[in-house]
C-alpha positions as CSV (number, residue, x, y, z in Angstrom):
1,X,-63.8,-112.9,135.1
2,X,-66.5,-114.3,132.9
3,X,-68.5,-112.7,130.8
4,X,-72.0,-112.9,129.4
5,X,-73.4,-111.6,125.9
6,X,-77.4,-112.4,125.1
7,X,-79.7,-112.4,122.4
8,X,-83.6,-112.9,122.3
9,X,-85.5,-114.8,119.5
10,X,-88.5,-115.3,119.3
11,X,-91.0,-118.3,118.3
12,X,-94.1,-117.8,116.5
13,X,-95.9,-120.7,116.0
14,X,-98.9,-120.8,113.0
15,X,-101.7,-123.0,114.5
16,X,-105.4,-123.3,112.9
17,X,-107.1,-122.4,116.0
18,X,-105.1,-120.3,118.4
19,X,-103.7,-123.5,120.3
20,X,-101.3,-125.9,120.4
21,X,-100.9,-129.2,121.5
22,X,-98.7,-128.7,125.1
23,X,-96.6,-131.7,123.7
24,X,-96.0,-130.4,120.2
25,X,-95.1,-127.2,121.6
26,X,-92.4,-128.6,124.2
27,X,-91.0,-131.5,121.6
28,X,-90.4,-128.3,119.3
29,X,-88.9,-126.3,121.8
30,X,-86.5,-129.0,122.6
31,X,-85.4,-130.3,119.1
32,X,-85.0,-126.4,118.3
33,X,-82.7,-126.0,121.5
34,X,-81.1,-129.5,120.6
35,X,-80.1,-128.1,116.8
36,X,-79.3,-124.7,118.4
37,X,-76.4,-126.6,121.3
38,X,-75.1,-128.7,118.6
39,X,-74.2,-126.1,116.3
40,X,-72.8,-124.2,119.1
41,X,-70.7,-126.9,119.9
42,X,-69.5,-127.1,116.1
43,X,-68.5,-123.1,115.8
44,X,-66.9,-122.8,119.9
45,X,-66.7,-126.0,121.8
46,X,-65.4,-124.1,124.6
47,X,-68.2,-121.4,125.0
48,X,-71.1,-122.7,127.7
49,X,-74.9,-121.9,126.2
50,X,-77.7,-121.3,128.4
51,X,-81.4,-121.5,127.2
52,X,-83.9,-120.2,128.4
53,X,-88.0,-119.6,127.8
54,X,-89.4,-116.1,128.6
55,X,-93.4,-116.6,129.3
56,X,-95.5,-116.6,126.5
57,X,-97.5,-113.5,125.6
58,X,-101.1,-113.3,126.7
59,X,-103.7,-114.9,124.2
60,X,-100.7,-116.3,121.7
61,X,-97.9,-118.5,120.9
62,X,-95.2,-116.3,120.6
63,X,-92.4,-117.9,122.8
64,X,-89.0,-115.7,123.1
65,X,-86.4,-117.7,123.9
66,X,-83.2,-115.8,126.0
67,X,-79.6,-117.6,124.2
68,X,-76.5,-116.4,126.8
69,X,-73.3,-117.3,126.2
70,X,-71.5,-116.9,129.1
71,X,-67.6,-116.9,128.0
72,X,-64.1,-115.8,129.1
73,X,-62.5,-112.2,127.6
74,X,-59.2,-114.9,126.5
75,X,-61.8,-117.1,124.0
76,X,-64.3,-114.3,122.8
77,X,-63.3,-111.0,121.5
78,X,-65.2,-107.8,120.8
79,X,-64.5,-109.1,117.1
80,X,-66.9,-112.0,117.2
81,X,-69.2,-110.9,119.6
82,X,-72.1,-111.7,117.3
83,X,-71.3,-115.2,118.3
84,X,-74.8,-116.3,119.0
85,X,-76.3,-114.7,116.2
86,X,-74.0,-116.6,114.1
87,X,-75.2,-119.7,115.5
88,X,-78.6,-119.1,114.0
89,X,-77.3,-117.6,110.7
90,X,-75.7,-121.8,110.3
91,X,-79.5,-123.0,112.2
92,X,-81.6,-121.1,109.9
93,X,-78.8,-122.4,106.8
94,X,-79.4,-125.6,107.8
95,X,-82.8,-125.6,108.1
96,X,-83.0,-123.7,104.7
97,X,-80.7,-125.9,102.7
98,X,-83.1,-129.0,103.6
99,X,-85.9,-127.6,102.7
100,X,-84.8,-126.7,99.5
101,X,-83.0,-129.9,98.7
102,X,-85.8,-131.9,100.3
103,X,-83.6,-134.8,101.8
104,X,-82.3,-135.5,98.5
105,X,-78.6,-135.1,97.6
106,X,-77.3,-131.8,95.2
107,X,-76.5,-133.0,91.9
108,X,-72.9,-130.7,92.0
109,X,-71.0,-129.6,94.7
110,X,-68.0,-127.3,94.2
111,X,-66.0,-125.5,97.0
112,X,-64.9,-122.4,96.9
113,X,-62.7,-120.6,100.0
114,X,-65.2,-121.0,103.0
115,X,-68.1,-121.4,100.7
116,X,-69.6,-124.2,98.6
117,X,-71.8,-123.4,95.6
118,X,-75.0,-126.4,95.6
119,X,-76.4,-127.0,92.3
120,X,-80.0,-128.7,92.4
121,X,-82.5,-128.9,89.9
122,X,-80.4,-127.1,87.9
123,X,-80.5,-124.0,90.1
124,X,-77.3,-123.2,91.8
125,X,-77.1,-121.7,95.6
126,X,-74.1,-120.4,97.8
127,X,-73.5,-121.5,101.5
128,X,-71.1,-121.2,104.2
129,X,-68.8,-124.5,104.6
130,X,-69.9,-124.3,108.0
131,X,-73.7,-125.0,106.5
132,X,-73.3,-127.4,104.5
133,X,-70.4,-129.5,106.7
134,X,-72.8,-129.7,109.5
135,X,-76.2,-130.5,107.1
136,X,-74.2,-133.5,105.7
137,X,-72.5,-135.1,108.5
138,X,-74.7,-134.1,111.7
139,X,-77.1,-137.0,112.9
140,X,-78.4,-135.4,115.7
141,X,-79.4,-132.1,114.7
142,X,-81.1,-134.4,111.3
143,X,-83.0,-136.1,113.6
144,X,-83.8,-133.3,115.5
145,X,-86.0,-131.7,112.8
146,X,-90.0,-133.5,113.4
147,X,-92.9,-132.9,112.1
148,X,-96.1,-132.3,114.0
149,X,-99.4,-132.3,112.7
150,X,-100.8,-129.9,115.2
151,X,-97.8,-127.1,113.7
152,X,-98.7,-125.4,110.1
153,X,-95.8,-123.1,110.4
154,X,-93.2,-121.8,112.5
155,X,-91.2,-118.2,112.3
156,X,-88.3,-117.3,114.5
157,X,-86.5,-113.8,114.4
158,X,-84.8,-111.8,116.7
159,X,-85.4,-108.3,114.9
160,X,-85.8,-109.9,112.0
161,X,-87.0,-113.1,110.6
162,X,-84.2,-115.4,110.7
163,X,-86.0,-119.2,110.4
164,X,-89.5,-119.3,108.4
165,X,-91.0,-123.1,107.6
166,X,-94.3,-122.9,105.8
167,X,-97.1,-125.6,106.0
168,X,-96.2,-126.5,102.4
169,X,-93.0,-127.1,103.2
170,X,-92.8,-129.3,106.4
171,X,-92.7,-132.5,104.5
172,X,-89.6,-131.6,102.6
173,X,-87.9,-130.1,105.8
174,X,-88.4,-133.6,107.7
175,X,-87.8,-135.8,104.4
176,X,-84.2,-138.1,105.2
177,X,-80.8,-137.0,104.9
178,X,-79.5,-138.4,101.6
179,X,-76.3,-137.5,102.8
180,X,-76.3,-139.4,106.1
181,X,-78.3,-142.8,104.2
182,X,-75.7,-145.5,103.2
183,X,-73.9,-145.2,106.9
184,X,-75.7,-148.3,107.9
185,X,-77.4,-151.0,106.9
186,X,-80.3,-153.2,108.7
187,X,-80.7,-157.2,108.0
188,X,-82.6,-160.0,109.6
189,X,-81.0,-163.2,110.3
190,X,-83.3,-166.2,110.9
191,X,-82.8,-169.1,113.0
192,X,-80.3,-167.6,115.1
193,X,-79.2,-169.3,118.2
194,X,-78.2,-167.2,121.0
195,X,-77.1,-168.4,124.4
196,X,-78.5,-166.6,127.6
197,X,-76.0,-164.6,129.7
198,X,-78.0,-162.6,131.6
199,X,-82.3,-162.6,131.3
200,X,-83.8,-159.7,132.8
201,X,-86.9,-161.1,134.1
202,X,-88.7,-158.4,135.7
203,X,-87.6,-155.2,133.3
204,X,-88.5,-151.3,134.5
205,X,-89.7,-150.8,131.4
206,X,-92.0,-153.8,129.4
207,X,-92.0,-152.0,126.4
208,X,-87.8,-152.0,126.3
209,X,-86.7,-155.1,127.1
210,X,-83.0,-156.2,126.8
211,X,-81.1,-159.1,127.6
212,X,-77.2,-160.0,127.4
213,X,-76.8,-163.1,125.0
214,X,-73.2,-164.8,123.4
215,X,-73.8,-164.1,119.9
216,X,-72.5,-167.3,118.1
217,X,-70.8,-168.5,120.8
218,X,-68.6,-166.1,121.0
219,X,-69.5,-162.4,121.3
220,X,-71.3,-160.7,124.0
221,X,-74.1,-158.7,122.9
222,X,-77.4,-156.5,124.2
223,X,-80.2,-157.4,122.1
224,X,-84.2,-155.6,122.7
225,X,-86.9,-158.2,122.4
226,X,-89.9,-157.2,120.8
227,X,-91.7,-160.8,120.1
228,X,-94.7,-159.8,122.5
229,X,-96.0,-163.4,123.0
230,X,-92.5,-164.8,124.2
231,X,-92.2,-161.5,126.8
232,X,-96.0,-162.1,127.6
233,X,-94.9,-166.0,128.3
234,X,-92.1,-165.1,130.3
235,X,-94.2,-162.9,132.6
236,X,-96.8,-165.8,133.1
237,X,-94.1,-168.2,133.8
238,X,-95.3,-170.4,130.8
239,X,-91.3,-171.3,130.8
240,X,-88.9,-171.6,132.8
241,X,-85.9,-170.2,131.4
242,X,-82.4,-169.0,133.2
243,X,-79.3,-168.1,132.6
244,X,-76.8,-170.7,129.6
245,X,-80.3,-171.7,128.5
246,X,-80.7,-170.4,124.6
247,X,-83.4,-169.4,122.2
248,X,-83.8,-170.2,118.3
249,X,-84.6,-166.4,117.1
250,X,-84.5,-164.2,113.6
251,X,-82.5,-161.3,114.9
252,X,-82.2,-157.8,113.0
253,X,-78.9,-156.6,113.3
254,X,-78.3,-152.8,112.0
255,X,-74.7,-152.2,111.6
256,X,-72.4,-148.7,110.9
257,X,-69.8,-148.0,107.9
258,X,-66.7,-147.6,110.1
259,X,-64.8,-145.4,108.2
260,X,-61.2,-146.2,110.2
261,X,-61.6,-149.9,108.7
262,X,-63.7,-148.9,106.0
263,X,-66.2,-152.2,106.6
264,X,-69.8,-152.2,108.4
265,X,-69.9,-153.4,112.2
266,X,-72.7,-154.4,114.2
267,X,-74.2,-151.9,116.2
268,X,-77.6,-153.0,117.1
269,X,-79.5,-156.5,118.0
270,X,-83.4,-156.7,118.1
271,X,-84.9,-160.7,118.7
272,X,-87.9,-159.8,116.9
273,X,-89.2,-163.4,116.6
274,X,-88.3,-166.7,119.0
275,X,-89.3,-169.8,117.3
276,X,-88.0,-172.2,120.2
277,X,-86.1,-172.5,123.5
278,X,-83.4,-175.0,123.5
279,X,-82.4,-176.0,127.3
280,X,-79.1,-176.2,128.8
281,X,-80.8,-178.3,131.8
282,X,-84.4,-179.6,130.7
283,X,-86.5,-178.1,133.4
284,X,-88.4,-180.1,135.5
285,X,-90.9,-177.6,137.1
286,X,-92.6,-174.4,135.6
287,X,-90.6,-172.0,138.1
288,X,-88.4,-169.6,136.1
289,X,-85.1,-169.2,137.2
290,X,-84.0,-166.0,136.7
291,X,-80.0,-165.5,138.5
292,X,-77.3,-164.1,136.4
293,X,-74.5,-165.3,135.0
């Protein structure tokens, strides 16, 4: 039978004047809760992790937040039943270690056991493997770290403080990654000519549009249009324009270090500019023809 240990930790948000924007305060809840799965999922993929917000004290913004881990008697023992508190020992490492290095790499790293010694600014610091691993590799719980102008501060503690960020020091905390830059790199090719496969005329969302193209002639890709005046054309049937028919764009393509082949791949196609549309039939009315391919 399953069993379930819990802790409580609680949020204390610094604002100027006693209130929060409701966004700020849920975006922060969110990224903390996303930083607090992944780590989870680095120390015991097998352990499930439930979340949850008690209600906020009367006249402040003092969120506790309830962390149950709800786990078999075969995966946990009594041994490591500070499990969760662990977790926040790496979350409040984390968040520590980027403040101090304030996105920039450490100038010497040395390992030592299950620790590694961080030498920056010619001041040297000890943290758990664990800490550092996850700081230097861990995209999402990077990007999950934001700053909000409505926020001067932020404390969380359970009986004691575990987390503190001061105003001062926001700016460091959300800085990049200097580890994680140099993963991918971002270009703009001009003139491109991509043939359409599949034009998707009437998108749910205007403001992310994506069509599928054969990128020179040969690969399929899915590329977001941002050129405004060509989606604002499309929609006022200025063209008509279906699929086989191709465009003459510059196209920023980002593309990832693949470590297994040690070369970067494409990974991302934006048409940020269309300079012409080159027919495969020339069209004879202004009716766009929008089927597939």
């Amino acid at each position: 039978m399953n069993k379930t240990i819990q802790e409580k930790y609680e949020y204390s948000y610094q604002v100027a004047d006693n209130s929060v924007d409701i966004n700020a305060l849920l975006i922060s809840q969110l990224h903390f809760s996303t930083i607090v799965n992944e780590v989870a999922k680095k120390v015991n993929p097998e352990l499930q992790l439930n979340i949850r917000v008690i209600a906020p004290k009367g006249g402040s913004f003092v969120f506790q937040q309830v962390i149950e881990c709800i786990y078999s008697p075969n995966i946990l023992s009594g041994e490591n039943i500070h499990y969760i508190a662990d977790i926040f020992v790496i979350v409040g490492g984390i968040i520590g270690l980027k403040q101090w290095l304030g996105g920039k790499k450490a100038e010497k790293i040395e390992h030592n056991g299950d620790n590694v010694n961080i030498t920056f600014n010619g001041e040297t610091k000890g943290v758990t493997f664990n800490i550092f691993n996850i700081y230097s590799k861990d995209k999402i719980i990077n990007s999950a770290i934001e700053k909000d102008e409505a926020i001067d501060g932020l404390i969380i503690q359970n009986k004691h403080p575990i987390i503190e960020v001061k105003k001062e020091n926001f700016n460091a905390l959300t800085s990049s990654n200097g580890y994680l830059e140099g993963d991918t790199k971002e270009e703009i090719k001009p003139l491109v000519k991509l043939f359409i496969k599949n034009p998707d005329l009437v998108p749910k969302n205007p403001k992310l549009v994506k069509w599928d193209f054969l990128y020179d002639g040969i690969y399929k890709i899915k590329a977001q249009i941002t050129d405004q005046k060509f989606l604002d054309d499309i929609s006022n049937t200025v063209y008509r324009i279906g699929a086989w028919d191709a465009i003459i764009a510059d196209v920023k393509i980002i593309s990832k270090f693949n470590e297994a082949v040690k070369v970067f791949l494409p990974d991302v196609y934006e048409v940020v500019k269309v300079h012409k549309i080159d027919y495969r039939i020339q069209p004879k009315q202004s009716k766009i023809e929008g089927e597939g391919f």
